[in-house]
Structure formats: C-alpha cells, structure tokens
N, C-alpha and C positions, 0 to 999 in steps of 0.2 A: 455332966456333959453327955449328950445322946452322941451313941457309937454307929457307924456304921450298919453293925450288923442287926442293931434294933432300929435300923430304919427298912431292912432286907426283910423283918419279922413285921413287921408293919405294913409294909408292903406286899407280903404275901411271894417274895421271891427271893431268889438267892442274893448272895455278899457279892458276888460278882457281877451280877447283874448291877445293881445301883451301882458299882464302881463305873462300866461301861457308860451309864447314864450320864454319870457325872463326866466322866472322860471325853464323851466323842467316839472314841476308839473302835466300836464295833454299832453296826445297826441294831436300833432293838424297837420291835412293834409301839406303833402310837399307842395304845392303847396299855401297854406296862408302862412307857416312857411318863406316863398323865398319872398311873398310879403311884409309882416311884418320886415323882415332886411333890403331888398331894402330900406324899409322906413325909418328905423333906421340909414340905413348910409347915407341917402340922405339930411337927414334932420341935422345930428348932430346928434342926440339923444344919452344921458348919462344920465344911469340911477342912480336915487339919491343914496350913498351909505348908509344912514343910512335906507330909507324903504327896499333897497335892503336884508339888516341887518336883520332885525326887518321880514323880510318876512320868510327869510333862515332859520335862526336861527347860520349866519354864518356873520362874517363882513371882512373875505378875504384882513385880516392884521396878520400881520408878527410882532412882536416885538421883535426888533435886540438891546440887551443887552450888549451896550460896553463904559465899563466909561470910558473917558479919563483922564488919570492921567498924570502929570508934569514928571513923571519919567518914562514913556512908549514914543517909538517912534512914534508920533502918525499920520504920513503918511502910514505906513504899516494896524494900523489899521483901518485906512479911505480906502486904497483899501481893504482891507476885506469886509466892511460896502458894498464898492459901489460895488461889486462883489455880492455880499448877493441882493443886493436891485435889479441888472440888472434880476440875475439870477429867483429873487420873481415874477418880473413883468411879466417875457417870461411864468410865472405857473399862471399867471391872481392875483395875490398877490402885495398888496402894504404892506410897509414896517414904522413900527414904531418904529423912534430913540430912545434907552431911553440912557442915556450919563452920567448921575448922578451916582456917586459912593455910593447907593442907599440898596446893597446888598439883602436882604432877603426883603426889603419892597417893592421895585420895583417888585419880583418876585408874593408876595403876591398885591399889585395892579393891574398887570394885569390878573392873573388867576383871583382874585374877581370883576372885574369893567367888564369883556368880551368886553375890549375894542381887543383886538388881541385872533386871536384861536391858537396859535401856539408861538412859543419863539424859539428866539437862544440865546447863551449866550455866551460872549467873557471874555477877558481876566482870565482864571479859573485857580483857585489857587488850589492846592496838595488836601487840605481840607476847600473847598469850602464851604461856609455858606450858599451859597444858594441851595446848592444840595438837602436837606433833607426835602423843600417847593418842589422841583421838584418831587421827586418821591413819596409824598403824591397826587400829581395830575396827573388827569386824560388830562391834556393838551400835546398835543405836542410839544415836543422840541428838541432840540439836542445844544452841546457844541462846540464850536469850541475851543480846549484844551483836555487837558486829565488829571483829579482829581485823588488823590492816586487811589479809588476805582470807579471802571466802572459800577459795580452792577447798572440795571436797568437805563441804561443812555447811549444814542447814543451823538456817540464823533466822531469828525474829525479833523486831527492838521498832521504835518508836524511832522514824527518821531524822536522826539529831541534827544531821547537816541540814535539812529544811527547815528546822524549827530554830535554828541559830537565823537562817535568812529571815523565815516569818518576824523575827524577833525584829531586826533592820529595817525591816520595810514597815515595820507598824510606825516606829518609832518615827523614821522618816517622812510618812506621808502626815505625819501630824508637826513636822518642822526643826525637828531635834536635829543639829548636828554634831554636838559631844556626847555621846553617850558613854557609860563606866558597865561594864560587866563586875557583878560580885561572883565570882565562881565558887565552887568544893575547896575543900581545904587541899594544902599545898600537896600533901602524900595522894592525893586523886590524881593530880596532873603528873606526878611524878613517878606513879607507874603507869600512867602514859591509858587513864583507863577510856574504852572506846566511844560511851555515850559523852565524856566532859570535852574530849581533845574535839570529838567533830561536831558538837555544840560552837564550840569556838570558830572552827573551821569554816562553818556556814556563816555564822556572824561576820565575821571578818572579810570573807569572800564580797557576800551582800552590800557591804560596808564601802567596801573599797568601788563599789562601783555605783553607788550611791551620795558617794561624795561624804559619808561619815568619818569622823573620829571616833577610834575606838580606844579604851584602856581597860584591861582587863587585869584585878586583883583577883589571886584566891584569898580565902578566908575560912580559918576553923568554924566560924558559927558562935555565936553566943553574944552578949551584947560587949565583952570589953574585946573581944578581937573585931567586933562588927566596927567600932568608935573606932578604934586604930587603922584599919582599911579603910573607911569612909572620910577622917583627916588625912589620908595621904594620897585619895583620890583627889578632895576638892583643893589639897595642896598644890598636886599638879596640873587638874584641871580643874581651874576653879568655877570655867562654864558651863558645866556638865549639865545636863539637865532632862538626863533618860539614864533612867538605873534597870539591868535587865541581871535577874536575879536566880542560880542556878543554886541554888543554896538553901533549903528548907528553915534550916535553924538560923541562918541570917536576915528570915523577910521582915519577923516580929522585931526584933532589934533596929534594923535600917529605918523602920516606919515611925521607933520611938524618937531615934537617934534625931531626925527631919524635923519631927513633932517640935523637940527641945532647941533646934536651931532654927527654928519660927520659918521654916522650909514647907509649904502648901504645899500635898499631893490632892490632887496633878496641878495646881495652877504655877506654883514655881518649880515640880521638877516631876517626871512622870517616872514610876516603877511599873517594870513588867517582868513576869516571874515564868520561869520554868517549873509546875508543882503539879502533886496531887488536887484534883478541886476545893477538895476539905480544906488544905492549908488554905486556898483562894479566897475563898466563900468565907473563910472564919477568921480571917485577919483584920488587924484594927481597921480596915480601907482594906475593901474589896476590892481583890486583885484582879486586872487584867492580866489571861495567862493563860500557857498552852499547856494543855495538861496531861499528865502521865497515864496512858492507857494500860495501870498494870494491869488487870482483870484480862483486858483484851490481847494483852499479851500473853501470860501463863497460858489462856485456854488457847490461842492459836500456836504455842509451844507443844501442850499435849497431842493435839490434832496431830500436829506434823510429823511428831515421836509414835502415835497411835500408828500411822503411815503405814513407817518405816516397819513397824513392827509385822503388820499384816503384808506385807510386802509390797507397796501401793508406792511407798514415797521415796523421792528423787533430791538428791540435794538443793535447797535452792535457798534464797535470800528473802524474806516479806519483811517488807516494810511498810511501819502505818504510816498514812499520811498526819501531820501534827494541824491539829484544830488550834487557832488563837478567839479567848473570847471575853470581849470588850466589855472591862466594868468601870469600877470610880478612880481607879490611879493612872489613868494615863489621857492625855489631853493634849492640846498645841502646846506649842512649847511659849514661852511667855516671852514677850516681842522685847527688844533692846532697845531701853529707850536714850 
C-alpha cells in the first residue's frame, strides 16, 4: 500500500504539503497542486479513510436504512439500495447498509457513533418510529416513502395515491365496474406501511366517484395463498372482472390460477399490476402496469441528501408522477349477456 509520504517523495515536496492537497485546508500553487495528483494517480495512492475522517471531521458515508422483511418484495428494494449506492459514489460518498429491522435504535446508533454523516431511510411506515429521533437531529436525511406527516422531513416515493386513482380510471374507462385489489400481505397493511395504505387510498377515492366497486384482499404471495384469496374474491364477488395487483409474488400465480379456471386475460377479466417493468414484460401475459421508478428514486434520494450536506437543501416532498402502460391484460370488460 503506497504511504503518504512516498507520494511527498515522488512528488518532490513535503508530507504536509500533499496533506493540504488532499485537504483543501491551505492554498497551495497550481503548479505543485498538478504535481502532487500526477503523483497520486501514478502511484495508486488511497487515502486512508479513517485519518481522512478524523482529519475532516466528515467520514463521506451514507447510511442507507432498508430492513428487509419476508413480506416485502425484496428485489425492488435492492435496486433502490443499488441506485442510492451508484448514485452516493458519482458525489464521492460511500454507502452503509443497515438491513436489521432495527427501528429507532439503528437511527439512534448511527447519529451517536458518527460512523455515517447523512441517512436515508426506506421502507416508512404512515407513523414511523423512527421519525421523531430524525427531527431531534441535526443530521441529514431524507426518506424514500412518505409518513402521515412531512413536517420537517424531505421525502421521495413514487405518487402512490395517483397511481391507486390511475389504476381506477384505466379500469373504468374500459367498462369494469367490480374490480378486486390483490394487495401485500397482511403484516404490510398492518404496520400501516405508507406506499400500500395510499395505493389503496387513491384507488378507492377514484372509485367511489367513478361509480366502482372495490374489494380489496391482502395476500402473502405464492400460488396456494394466491388460490385462497382469488376463491374468496370471486366468492363474494363473483362479477369481478378487473384485478389490480400490488403484489410481485402474487402476479405469476393469479395468471395460472385464471389460466386453469378457463378465465381469458383480458377478454373475460383484465389484470393491472403495480411492478417493476421486468416483472411486466416477463409474465405469462404481458402486463399493463405502472411501474416502480426505483432507480429514479434512490438517485433523486442522493441528490437531495448531497443538498443537504453542502448546505443547499431545504426540506421538502418530490413526488413522481406514476406512468400506466397499456399492454395484453387489460381490455373492455366482457358485455352481460
């Protein structure tokens, strides 16, 4: 590992000087400043991160807060993660995983240890526990989610209450008036978490003044909870005939379950999904669906955390606008004869 001071010997100047270089801290002539990196990139040279630290008073880590749970799809939230992390490195920020369903103590860990200057925070529930360690400190952060209340907290999430409405009006203007929501499994809605409840919120809103019927199951995922949720839909509603799908691991099951009960998509009953494109594009029937801008999200997360850090950024709320797009599962709804 090249040391410091055989970068100062390479360079033809003192230990301190490359330090300054490296620092900021002191002006030093263009012309040593050009010498001094030549030598840096010629050699390798990486400077240690913990002196770097301890120098700054900054250690140029990112701590990206996303537990993974059994009942979250948890490929969308690894492209968030790996979107947060590309997007850390291009701002000279490396990024610290924390994955523990950890809540309040994780938040208080890293604000008290100054192992990270900066937080993001994923999966955020309505009324988050960890919120109320956030806006006691003076750290920055921002949430990828949106909590009942925004007071004093920058947030970025993909506009679930639109894309519940978008969901309603597609269905609608193509003639459906039962539709079934298959939502997340039960423990999603019952920490109350903030993308599922106002997915619902907007559907239902839309719904009601659309003149729709809505019925909304959750469901673990997988094909024998998907067959049990799907007989207790067409149990109660046996006209249904718009399934709008918040569920990754419930779209392949729903499509076989249809398949086997001689159910045409779209001509006897239309599915529209809330997903990554991949799941869309790569399903038995190509899905019509609004789909998940993780990428767009992690890197409009950094931005706003980059901000904060340079002293630029202000609290506030972005929201994306949600895209629907029209493929082979959803169609008029099939006339009563």
């Amino acid at each position: 590992m090249v040391t410091l001071a055989e970068v100062a010997q390479h360079a033809g100047v003192s230990a301190s000087t490359v330090s300054y270089v490296l620092s900021g801290k002191r002006s030093i002539s263009a012309s040593t400043r050009q010498r001094v990196e030549r030598s840096i990139r010629e050699l390798g040279y990486h400077p240690n991160a913990g002196a770097r630290a301890l120098a700054s008073s900054r250690s140029n880590i990112i701590a990206l807060m996303v537990p993974l749970r059994t009942d979250m799809y948890v490929p969308v939230m690894m492209e968030i993660a790996i979107a947060v992390a590309t997007a850390a490195r291009a701002h000279g920020y490396d990024v610290l995983l924390l994955t523990g369903e950890e809540g309040p103590d994780a938040v208080h860990r890293v604000t008290g240890s100054g192992l990270a200057e900066a937080m993001i925070l994923m999966d955020v529930e309505l009324d988050d526990e960890r919120l109320p360690l956030l806006r006691a400190t003076d750290q920055p952060s921002v949430l990828i989610g949106l909590p009942a209340s925004t007071a004093g907290l920058t947030c970025v999430d993909l506009d679930f209450g639109a894309t519940g409405s978008l969901c309603a009006e597609h269905l609608a203007t193509l003639g459906h008036r039962d539709i079934a929501v298959i939502g997340e499994a039960p423990a999603v809605y019952e920490r109350h978490t903030g993308f599922a409840e106002r997915t619902l919120d907007g559907l239902r809103s839309r719904s009601r003044e659309l003149g729709l019927r809505v019925l909304h199951r959750p469901c673990e995922g997988g094909y024998d909870a998907m067959a049990l949720t799907l007989a207790r839909i067409l149990d109660e509603r046996p006209g249904t005939t718009g399934f709008v799908v918040q569920n990754e691991s419930a779209v392949e099951p729903l499509l076989a379950l249809l398949r086997q009960q001689g159910r045409a998509v779209p001509e006897d009953v239309s599915v529209l999904a809330i997903c990554p494109e991949q799941v869309a594009t790569q399903a038995s029937v190509r899905l019509s669906s609004v789909a998940i801008p993780a990428q767009e999200m992690g890197r409009r997360a950094v931005e706003l955390l980059v901000a904060k850090l340079d002293g630029r950024g202000t609290d506030e709320v972005v929201l994306l606008a949600p895209e629907l797009t029209v493929r082979a599962s959803t169609g008029p709804a099939p006339t009563v004869s």
